[in-house]
C-alpha positions as CSV (number, residue, x, y, z in Angstrom):
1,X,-72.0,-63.4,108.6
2,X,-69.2,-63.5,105.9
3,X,-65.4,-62.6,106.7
4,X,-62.5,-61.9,104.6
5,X,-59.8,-64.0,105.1
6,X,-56.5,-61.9,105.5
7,X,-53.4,-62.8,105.5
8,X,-53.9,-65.5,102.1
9,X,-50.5,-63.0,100.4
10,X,-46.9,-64.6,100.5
11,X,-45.6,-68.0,99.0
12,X,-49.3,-69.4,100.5
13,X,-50.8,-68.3,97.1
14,X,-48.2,-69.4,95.1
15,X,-48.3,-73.2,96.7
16,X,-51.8,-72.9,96.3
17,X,-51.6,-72.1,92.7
18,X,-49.3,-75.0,92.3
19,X,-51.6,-77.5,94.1
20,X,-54.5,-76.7,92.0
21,X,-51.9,-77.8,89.1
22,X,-51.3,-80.9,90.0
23,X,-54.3,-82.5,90.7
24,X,-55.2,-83.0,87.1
25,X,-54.5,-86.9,85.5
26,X,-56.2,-90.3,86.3
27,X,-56.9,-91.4,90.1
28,X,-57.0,-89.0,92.9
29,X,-54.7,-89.4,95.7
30,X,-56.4,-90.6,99.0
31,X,-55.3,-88.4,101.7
32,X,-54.5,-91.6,103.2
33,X,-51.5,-91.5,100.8
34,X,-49.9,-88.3,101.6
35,X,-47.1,-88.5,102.6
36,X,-45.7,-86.5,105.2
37,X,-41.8,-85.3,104.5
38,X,-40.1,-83.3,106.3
39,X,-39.2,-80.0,105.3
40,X,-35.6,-80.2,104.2
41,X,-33.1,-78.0,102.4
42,X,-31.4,-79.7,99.4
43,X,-27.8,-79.8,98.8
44,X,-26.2,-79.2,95.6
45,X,-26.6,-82.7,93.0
46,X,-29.3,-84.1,95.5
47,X,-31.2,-86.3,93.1
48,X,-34.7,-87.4,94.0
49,X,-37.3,-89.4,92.4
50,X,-40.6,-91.5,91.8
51,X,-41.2,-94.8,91.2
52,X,-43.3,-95.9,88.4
53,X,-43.7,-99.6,89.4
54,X,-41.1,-102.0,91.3
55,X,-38.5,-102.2,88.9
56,X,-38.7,-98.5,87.7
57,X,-38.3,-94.8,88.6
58,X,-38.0,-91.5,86.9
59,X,-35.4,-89.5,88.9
60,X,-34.2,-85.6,88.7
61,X,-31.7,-83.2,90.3
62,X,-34.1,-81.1,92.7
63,X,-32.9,-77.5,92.7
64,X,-29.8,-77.1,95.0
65,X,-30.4,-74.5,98.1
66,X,-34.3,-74.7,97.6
67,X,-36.7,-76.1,100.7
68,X,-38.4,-79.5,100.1
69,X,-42.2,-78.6,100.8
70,X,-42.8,-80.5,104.6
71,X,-46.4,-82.2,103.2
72,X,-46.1,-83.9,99.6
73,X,-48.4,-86.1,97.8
74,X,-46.5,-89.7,96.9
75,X,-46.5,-88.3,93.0
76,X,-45.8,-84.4,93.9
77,X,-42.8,-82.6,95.3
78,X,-43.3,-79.1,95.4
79,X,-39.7,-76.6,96.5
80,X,-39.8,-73.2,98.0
81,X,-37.3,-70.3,97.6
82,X,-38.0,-67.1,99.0
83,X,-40.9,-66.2,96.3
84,X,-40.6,-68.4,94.3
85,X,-41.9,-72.2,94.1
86,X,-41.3,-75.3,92.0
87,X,-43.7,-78.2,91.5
88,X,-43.0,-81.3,90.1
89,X,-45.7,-83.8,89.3
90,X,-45.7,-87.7,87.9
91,X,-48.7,-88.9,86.2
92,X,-48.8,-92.6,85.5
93,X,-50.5,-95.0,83.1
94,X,-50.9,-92.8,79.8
95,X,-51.5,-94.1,77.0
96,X,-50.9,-90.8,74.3
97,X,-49.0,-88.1,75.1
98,X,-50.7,-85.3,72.8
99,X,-54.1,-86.8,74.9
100,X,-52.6,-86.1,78.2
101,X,-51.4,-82.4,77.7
102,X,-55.0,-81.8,76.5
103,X,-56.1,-83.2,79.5
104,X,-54.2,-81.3,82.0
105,X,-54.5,-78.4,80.2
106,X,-58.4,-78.9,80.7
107,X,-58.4,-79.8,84.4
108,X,-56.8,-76.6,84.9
109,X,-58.8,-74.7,83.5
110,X,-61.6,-76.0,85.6
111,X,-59.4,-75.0,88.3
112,X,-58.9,-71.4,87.5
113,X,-55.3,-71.9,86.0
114,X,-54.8,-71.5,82.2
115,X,-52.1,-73.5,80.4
116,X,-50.9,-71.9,76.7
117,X,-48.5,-74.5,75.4
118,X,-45.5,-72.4,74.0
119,X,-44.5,-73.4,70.6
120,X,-41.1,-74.9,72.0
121,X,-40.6,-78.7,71.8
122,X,-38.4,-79.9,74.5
123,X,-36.2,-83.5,73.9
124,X,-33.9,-84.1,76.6
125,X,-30.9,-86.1,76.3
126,X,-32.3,-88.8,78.4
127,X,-35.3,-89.2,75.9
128,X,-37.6,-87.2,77.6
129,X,-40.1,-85.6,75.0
130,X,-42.3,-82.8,75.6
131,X,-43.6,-79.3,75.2
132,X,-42.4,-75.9,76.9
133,X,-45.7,-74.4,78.2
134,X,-46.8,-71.3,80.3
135,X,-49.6,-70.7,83.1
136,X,-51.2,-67.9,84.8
137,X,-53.8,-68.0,87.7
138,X,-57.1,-66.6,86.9
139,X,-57.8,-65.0,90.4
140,X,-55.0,-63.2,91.5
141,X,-53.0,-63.0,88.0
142,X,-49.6,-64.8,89.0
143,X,-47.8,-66.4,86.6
144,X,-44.9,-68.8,85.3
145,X,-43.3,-71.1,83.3
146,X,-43.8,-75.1,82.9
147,X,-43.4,-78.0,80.8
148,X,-44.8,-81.4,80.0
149,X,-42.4,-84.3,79.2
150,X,-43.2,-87.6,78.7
151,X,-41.5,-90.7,77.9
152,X,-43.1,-94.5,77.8
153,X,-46.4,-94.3,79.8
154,X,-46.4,-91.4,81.7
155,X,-46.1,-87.5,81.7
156,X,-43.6,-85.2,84.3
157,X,-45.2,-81.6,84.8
158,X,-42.9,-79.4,86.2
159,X,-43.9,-75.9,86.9
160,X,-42.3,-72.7,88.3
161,X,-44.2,-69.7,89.4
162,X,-42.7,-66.4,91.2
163,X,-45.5,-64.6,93.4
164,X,-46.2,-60.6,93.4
165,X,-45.4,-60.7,89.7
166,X,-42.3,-61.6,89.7
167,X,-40.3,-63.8,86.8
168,X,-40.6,-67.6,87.2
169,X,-36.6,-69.6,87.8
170,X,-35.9,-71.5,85.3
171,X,-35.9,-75.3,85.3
172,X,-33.8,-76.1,82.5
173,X,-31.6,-77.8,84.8
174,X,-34.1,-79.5,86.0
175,X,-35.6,-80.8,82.7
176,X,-32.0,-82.0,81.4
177,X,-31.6,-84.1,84.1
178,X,-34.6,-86.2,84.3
179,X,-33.9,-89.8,83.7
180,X,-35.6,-93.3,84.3
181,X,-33.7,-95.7,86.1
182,X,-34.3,-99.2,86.1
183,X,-33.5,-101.3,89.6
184,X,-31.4,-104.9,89.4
């Protein structure tokens, strides 16, 4: 016998939606490598990151006010607000940029979730270089706003979606601030 499942409306959809996102460059994680972290809510300038190898790491101010998702994947943070939701996603060992767009953009769409890249380039002041992109889920129609930067060998995807319709946040903030630290 078949059942509907009820209840799947809310910010579930939208994490969902952002999940399906990620999982789309080079080596799947393990579920052995998830990560549990607590669910937390970030103070104002609270920088976080993720390291690209031991003497390396890409790091970002994570939107003040916002709830830290409590399960994360070691190269996935995903933030909650009310109805909205951020995701932000490393993907390591790239060798072309233009070749890893196309390639998320791909897995996506195997997933459901369409990726138009916006004719916007994006160059932060950190070297960051990218593309300004938009995506909309093919089941239940939500929407939002992302972007693709890359710089060296890998790619940051950062996407914000709003549920029920609504307008994505903006990340700009987010964007200018992404950096890549080296450690002594």
């Amino acid at each position: 016998m078949h059942r509907t499942v009820k209840g799947l409306t809310g910010v579930g959809p939208a994490v969902l939606f952002l999940a399906f996102l990620s999982v789309a460059w080079g080596d799947t994680q393990p579920v052995t490598e998830t990560i549990s972290v607590p669910a937390t809510y970030l103070t104002q300038d609270q920088h976080e990151k993720f390291a690209l190898d031991a003497h390396h790491e890409v790091e970002y101010v994570a939107p003040a006010g916002w709830q830290r998702a409590a399960q994360s994947k070691k190269d996935e943070v995903m933030y909650r607000d009310g109805k909205h939701v951020i995701a932000v996603s490393l993907v390591k060992g790239i060798d072309d940029m233009s070749s890893a767009i196309d390639h998320r953009i791909r897995s996506a769409a195997l997933k459901g979730e369409l990726i138009h890249l916006k004719n916007q380039k994006i160059t932060t002041p950190n070297g960051f270089i990218g593309s300004r992109c938009r995506v909309t889920s093919r089941s239940d129609g939500q929407h939002g706003d992302c972007a693709l930067l890359g710089r060296k060998n890998f790619m940051i995807a950062i996407t914000s979606v709003s549920e029920e319709g609504g307008d994505p946040v903006d990340v700009d903030q987010l964007i200018s601030s992404l950096s890549l630290k080296e450690e002594g």
